[in-house]
C-alpha positions as CSV (number, residue, x, y, z in Angstrom):
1,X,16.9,15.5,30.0
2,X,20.5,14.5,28.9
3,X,20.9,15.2,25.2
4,X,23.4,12.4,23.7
5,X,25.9,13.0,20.8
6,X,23.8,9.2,19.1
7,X,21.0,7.4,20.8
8,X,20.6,3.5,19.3
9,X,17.3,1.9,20.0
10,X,15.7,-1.2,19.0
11,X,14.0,-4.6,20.2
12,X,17.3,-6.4,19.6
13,X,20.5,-5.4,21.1
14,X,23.4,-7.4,22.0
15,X,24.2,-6.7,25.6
16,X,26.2,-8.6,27.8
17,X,23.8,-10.5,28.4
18,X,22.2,-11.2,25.2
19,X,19.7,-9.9,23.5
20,X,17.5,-7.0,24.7
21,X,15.4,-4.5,24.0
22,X,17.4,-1.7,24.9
23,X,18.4,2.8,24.4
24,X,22.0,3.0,24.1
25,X,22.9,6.3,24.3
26,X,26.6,7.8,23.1
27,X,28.5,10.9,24.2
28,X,32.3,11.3,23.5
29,X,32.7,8.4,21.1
30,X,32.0,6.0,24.1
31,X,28.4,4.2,25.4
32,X,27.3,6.4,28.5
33,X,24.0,4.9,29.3
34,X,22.3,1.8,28.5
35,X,18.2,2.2,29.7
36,X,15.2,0.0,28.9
37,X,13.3,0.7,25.7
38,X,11.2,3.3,25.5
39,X,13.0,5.4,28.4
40,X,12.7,8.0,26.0
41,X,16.7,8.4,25.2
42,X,17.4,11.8,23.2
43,X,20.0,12.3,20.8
44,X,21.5,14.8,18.4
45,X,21.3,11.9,16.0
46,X,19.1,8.4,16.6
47,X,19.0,5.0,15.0
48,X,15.8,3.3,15.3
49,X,16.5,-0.5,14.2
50,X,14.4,-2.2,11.8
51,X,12.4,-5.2,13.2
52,X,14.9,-7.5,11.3
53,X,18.4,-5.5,12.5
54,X,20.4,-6.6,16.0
55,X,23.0,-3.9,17.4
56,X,26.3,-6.0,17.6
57,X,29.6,-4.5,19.1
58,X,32.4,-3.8,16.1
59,X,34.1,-7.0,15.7
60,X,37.9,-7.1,16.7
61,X,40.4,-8.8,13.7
62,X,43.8,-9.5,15.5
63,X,44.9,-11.4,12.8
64,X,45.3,-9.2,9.2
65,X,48.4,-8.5,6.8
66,X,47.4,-5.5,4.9
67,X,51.3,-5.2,3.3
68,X,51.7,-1.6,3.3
69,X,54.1,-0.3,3.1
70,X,56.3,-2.5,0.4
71,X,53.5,-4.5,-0.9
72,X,50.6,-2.2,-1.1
73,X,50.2,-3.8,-4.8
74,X,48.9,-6.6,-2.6
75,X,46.4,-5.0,0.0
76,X,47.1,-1.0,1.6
77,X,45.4,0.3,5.0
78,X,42.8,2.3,2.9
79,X,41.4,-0.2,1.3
80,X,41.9,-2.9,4.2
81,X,40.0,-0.9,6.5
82,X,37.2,-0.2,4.3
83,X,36.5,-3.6,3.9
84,X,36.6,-4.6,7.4
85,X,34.0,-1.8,8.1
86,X,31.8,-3.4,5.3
87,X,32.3,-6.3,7.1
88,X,31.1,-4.9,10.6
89,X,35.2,-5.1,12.1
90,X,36.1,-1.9,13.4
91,X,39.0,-2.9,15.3
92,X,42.4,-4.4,13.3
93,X,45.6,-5.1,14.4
94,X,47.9,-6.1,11.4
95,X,50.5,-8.6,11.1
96,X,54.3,-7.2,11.4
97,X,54.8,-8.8,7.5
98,X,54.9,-8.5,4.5
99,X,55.2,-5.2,5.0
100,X,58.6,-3.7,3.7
101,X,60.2,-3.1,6.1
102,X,58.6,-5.3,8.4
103,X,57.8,-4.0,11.9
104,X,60.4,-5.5,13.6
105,X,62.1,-2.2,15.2
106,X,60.4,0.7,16.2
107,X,61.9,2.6,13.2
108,X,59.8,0.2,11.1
109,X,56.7,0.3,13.5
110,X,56.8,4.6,13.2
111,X,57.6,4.3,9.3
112,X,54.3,2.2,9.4
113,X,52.2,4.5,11.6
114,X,53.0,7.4,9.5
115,X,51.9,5.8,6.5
116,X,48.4,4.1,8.6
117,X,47.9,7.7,10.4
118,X,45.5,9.4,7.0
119,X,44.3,6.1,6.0
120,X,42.6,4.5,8.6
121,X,38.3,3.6,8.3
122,X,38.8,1.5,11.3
123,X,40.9,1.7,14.4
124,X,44.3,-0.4,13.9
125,X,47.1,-1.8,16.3
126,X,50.4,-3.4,15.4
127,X,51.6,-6.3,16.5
128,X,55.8,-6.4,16.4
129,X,57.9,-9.1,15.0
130,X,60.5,-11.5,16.6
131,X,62.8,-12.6,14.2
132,X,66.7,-14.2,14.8
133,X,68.7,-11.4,15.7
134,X,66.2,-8.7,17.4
135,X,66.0,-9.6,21.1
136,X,67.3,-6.4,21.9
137,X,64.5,-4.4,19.7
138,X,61.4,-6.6,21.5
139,X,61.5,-4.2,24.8
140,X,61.5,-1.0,22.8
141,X,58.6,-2.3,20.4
142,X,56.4,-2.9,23.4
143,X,57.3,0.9,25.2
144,X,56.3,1.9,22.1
145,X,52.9,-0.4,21.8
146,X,52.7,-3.0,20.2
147,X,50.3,-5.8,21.2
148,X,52.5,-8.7,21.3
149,X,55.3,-10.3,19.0
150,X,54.9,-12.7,15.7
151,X,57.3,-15.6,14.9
152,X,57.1,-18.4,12.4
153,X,58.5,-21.6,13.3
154,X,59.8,-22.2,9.5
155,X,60.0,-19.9,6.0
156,X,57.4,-17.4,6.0
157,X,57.5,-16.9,2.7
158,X,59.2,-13.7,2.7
159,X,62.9,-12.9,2.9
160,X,62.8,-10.1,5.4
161,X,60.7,-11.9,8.1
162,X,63.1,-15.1,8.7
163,X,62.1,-17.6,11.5
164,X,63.2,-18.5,14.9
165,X,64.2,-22.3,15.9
166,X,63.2,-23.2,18.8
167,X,65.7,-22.5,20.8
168,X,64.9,-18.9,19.9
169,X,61.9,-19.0,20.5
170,X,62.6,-19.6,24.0
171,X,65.3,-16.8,24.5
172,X,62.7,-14.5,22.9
173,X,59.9,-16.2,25.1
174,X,61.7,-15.7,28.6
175,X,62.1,-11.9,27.7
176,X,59.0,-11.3,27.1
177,X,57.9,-12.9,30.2
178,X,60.0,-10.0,31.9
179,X,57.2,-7.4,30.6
180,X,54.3,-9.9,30.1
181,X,54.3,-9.8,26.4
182,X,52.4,-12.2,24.3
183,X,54.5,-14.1,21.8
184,X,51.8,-15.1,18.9
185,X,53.6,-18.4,16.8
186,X,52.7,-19.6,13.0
187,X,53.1,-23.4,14.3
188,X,54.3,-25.7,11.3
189,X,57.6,-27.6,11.9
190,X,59.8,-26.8,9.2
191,X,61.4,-30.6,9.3
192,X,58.2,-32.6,9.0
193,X,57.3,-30.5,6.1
194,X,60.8,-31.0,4.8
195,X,60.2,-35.0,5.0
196,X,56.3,-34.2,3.6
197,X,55.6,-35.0,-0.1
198,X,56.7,-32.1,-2.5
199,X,53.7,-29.8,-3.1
200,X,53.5,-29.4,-7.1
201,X,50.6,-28.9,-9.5
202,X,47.2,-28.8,-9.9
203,X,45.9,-31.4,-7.4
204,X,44.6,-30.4,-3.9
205,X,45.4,-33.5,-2.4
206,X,48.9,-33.6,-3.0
207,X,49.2,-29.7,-2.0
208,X,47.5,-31.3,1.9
209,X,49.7,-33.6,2.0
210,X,52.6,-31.5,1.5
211,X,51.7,-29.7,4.7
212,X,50.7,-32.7,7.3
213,X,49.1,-32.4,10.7
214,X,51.9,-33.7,11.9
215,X,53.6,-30.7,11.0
216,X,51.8,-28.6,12.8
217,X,50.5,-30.8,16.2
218,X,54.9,-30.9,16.4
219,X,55.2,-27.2,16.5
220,X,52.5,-26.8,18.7
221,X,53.7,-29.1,21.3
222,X,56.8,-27.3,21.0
223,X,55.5,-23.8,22.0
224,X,53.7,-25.4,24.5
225,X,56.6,-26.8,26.1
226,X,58.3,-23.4,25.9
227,X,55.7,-21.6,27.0
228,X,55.6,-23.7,29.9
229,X,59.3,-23.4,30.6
230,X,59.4,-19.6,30.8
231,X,56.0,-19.0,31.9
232,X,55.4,-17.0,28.9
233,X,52.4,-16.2,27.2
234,X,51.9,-18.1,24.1
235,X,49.2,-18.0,21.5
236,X,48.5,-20.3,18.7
237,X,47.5,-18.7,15.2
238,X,45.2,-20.0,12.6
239,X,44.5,-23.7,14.6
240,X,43.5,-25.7,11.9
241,X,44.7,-29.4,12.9
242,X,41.6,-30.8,15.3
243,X,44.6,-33.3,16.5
244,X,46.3,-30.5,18.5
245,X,43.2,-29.2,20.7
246,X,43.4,-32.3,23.4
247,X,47.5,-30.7,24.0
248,X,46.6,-27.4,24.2
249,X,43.6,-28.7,26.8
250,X,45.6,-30.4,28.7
251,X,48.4,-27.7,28.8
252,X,45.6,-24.8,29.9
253,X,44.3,-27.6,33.0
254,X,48.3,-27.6,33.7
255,X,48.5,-23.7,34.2
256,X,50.6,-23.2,30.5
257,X,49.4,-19.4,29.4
258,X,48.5,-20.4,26.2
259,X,45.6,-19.3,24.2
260,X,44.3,-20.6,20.6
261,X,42.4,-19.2,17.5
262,X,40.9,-20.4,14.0
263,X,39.6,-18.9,11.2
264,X,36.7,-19.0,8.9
265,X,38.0,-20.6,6.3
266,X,38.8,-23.5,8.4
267,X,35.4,-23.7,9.7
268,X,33.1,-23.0,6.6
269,X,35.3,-24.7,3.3
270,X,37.4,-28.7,3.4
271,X,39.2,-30.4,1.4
272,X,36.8,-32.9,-0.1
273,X,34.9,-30.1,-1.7
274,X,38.3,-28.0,-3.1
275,X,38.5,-28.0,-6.8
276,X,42.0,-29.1,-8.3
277,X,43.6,-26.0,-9.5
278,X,41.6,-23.7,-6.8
279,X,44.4,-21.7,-5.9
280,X,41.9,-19.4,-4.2
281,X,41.8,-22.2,-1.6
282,X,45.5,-22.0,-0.7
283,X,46.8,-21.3,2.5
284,X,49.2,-22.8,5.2
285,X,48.2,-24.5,7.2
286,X,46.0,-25.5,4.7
287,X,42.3,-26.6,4.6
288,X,42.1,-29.8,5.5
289,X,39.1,-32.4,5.7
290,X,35.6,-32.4,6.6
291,X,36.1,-34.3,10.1
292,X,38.5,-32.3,10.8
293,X,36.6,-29.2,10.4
294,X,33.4,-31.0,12.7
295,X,36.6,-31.3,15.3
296,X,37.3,-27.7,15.3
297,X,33.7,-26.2,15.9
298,X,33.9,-28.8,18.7
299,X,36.8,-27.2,20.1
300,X,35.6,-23.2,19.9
301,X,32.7,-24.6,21.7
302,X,34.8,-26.5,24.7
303,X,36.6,-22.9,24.8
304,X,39.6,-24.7,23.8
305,X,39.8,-22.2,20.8
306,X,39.4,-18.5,22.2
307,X,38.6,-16.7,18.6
308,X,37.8,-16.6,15.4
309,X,39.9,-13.4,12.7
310,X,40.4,-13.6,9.5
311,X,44.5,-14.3,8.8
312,X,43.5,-12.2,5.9
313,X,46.4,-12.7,3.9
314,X,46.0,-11.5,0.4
315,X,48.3,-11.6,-2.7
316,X,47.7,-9.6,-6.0
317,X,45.6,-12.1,-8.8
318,X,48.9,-13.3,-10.9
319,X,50.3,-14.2,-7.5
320,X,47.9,-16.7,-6.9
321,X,48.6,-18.6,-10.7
322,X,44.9,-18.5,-11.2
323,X,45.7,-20.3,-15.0
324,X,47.9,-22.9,-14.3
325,X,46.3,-23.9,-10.8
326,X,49.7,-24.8,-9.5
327,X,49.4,-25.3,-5.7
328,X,52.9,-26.0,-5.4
329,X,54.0,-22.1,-6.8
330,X,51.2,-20.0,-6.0
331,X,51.1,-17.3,-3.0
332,X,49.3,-18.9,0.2
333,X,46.6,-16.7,1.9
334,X,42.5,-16.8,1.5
335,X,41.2,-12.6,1.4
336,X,38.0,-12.6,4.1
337,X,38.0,-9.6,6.0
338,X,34.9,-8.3,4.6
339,X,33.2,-11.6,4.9
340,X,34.0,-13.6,8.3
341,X,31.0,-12.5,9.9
342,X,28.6,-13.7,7.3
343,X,30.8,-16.7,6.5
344,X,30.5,-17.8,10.4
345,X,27.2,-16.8,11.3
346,X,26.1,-18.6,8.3
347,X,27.8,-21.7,9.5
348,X,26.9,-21.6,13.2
349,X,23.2,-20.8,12.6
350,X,23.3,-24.1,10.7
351,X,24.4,-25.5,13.5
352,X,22.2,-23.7,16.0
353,X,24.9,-22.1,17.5
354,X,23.5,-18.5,18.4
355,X,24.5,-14.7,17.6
356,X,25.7,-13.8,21.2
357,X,28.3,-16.7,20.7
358,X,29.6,-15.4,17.3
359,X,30.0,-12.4,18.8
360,X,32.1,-13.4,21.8
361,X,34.5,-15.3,19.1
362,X,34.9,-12.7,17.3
363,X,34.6,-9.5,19.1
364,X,34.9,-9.6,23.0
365,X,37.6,-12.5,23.2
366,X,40.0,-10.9,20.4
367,X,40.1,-7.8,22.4
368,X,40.5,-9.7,25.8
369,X,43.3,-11.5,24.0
370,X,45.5,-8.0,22.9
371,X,44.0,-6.0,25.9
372,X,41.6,-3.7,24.3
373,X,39.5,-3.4,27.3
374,X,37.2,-0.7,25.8
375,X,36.3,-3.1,22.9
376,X,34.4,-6.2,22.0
377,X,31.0,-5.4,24.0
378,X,27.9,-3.1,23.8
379,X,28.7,-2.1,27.6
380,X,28.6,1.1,29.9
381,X,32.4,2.8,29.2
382,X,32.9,1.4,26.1
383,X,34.2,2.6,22.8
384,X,31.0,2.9,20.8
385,X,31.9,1.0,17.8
386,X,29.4,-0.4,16.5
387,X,27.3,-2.6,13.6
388,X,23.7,-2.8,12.6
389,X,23.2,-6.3,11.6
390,X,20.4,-8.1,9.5
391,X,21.1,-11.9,10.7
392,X,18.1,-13.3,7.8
393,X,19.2,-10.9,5.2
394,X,21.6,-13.3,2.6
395,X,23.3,-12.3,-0.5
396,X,26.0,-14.3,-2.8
397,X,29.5,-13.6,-2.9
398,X,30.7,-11.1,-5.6
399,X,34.2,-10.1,-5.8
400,X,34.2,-7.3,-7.4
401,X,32.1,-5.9,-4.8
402,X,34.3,-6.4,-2.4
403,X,36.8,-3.5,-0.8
404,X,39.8,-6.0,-1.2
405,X,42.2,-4.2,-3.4
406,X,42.4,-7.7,-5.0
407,X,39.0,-9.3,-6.3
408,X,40.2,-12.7,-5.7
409,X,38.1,-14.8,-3.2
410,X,37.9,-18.2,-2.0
411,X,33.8,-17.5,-1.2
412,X,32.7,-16.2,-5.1
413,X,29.6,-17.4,-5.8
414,X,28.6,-18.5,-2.1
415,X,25.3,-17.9,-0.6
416,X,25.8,-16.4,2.9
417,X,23.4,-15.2,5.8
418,X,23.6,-11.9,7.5
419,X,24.0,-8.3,6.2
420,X,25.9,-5.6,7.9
421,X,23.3,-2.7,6.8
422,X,25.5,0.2,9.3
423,X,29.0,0.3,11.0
424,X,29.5,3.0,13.4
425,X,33.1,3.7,14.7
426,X,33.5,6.2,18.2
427,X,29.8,7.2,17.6
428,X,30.4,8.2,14.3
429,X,29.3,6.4,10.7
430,X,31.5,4.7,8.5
431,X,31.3,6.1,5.4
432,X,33.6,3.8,3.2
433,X,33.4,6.4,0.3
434,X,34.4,9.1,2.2
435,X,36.9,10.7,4.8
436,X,38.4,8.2,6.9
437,X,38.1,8.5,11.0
438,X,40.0,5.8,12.1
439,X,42.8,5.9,15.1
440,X,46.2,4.1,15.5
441,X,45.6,2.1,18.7
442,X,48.8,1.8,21.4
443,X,48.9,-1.4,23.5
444,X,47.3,-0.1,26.7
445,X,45.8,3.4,25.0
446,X,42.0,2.5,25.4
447,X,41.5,1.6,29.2
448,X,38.6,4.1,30.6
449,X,36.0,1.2,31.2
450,X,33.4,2.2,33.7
451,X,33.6,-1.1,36.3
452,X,34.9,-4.5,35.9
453,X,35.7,-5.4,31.9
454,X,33.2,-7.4,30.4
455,X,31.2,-7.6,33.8
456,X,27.6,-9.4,32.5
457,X,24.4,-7.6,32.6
458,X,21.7,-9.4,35.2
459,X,19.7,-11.1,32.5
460,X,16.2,-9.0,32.4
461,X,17.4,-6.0,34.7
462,X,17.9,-2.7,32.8
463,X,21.3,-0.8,33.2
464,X,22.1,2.8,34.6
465,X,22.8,5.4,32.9
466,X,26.2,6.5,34.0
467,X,28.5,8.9,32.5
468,X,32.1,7.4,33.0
469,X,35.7,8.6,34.5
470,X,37.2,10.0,31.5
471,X,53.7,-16.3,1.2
472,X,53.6,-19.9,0.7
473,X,54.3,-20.5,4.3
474,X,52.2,-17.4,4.8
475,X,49.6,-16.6,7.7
């Protein structure tokens, strides 16, 4: 009988096709049979799963700023990536900013490998940075493999990371068609905010108003227009205007390659319920009302919105002008990285939306949107990354509990359902307290799938065992 490096078994895991009572078995740091329960599986190490635990794949976070190096003050890999493991993530890929310098060369992109390489509890990409003036460094950045390319469409709230205009855009656009690069956009027209009311004080409401949907439904016509123009891929981050779904619809039905995200705190917190002064809360594009939020789940279930990550964006505690409250001055960014599971599990079970579909939000359609093609499923040939989750388990919110470097948190004091009790990276455990395993992930670097990527299971019928082929404006 074949001895495996880690056998899983249990009533309830999260296959391809759902939920089944499965043996997954684990050689090499990847899943190498997948049998019935009961088959007998042997391993040098087994988990049995409690009656109340389902085996999820590790989710993927394409969306996280964890500042290092320049502003590891604010957040650092070490601690970034132990709180994504608490949080059952196992896959990052972090934000070219606010990093100093930011990745926007491949000088920058090596100095920020170096300092990732020791550091890492979870695997992490990079995604590169388009700003005015770096056309020339986008090619080199992607040989060297990145996932895609960031721009902001106004102020990012850092000096070193200006934005493109339009125009820009475009050029930058039509060159990365040439390779088949994404370009990921922050969508907030600097000139409607420029004619928005003046953000200033204590009051929530005048902070929303400050940043219309208007604002953003602009910008995102505007990429989609561009996109369309140079046949470019385009993705939209952190949706949170319901008014700009029908466009990006309607572009999709009219071939546009453009693909769309949001993020928890969009779906589990509005405005109505924001405390003046709740500078926690801030972030851009902010949190806007409770119909609008209704308008959003709507549109991750259409499949207009691909994914849910975490824009993780955090600042150090005076940054965010806790005492005074002041919307108008205080950094922009809501910490989650440990919590998004919980926070949108406990939303979409209210909503009877099930486990398998939080899963594809946030696991199998990130890594289908940056081409991790071993990740995001519990499948033959894939990495074996993966979390042992208690879905009726609930605790409340306590920040200094959390990994964040920074206990400041948006969710203190929230009750939330769903525990991650294990996270196992490559077939190994994550032991937060201990010696990080993590690896820096190239674009294209994790491809040896066994068959067709994501290809469903027959619901019912038991799988083979096969060994395979070897700032303000921040967000």
């Amino acid at each position: 009988m074949t001895s495996y490096d880690l056998v899983v078994r249990g009533q309830r895991i999260m296959t391809t096709a759902g939920e089944q009572p499965r043996e997954i078995g684990v050689t090499g740091g990847r899943i190498v049979a997948i049998e019935p329960l009961g088959n007998g599986l042997d391993g040098a190490r087994v988990i049995d799963l409690a009656e109340d635990e389902v085996l999820l794949p590790g989710l993927v976070d394409t969306h996280v700023h964890v500042n290092e190096p320049g502003r590891t003050e604010w957040e650092g890999f070490a601690s970034a990536t132990r709180a994504a493991a608490a949080g059952g993530v196992t896959t990052i890929v972090d934000m070219p900013l606010n990093s100093i310098p930011p990745t926007v060369d491949v000088a920058a992109l090596e100095v920020k490998r170096k300092v990732a390489e020791h550091q890492a509890f979870v695997d992490v990409g990079f995604w590169g940075g388009a700003v005015p003036g770096n056309l020339g460094d986008l090619r080199g950045l992607h040989d060297e493999g990145v996932f895609g390319f960031k721009c902001f469409l106004l102020h990012s709230g850092v000096g070193e990371f200006p934005p493109l205009d339009a125009d820009e855009m475009e050029r930058d656009m039509a060159e990365l068609a040439t390779f088949d690069a994404v370009m990921i956009v922050h969508a907030e027209d600097s000139r409607a905010i420029e004619k928005a009311p003046t953000p200033h004080g204590a009051k929530y409401d005048t902070f929303l108003r400050s940043r219309p949907r208007g604002a953003e439904n602009l910008a995102i016509a505007e990429v989609i227009e561009r996109a369309r123009w140079t046949g470019a891929r385009a993705h939209v981050l952190h949706v949170s205007s319901s008014d700009a779904l029908p466009m990006i619809a309607t572009a999709r039905r009219d071939g546009v390659r453009i693909t769309a995200e949001t993020c928890p705190h969009y779906l589990t917190l509005f405005a109505e319920e924001i405390p003046d002064g709740a500078t926690t809360h801030k972030c851009c594009p902010p949190i806007r009302e409770a119909s609008n939020r209704e308008l959003l789940w709507e549109g991750l279930l259409d499949g207009t919105i691909d994914c849910i990550v975490s824009d993780h964006s955090p600042s150090t505690a005076e940054l965010k002008l806790l005492d005074s409250g002041d919307f108008g001055l205080a950094w922009g960014g809501v910490s989650s990285l440990q919590l998004g599971l919980s926070l949108v599990w406990s939303e979409a079970r209210r909503r009877g939306i099930g486990l398998a579909q939080v899963v594809q939000w946030m696991a199998s359609n990130p890594a289908d949107l940056v081409g991790l093609r071993s990740k995001g499923r519990i499948a033959l040939g894939y990495d074996a990354d993966l979390v042992v989750f208690a879905p009726d388990a609930a605790y409340v919110v306590d920040p200094e509990r959390l990994h964040h470097k920074n206990k400041v948190s948006a969710y203190a004091g929230r009750s939330l359902s769903g525990v991650v009790r294990r996270t196992v990276l490559g077939g190994r455990d994550v032991d937060v307290a201990g010696e990080p395993h993590g690896r820096l992930l190239r674009r294209g670097s994790v491809e040896r799938v066994t068959g067709a990527p994501g290809a469903p299971e027959a619901p019912g019928a038991p799988e083979a065992s096969e060994v395979p082929a070897a700032p303000p404006e921040q967000g």
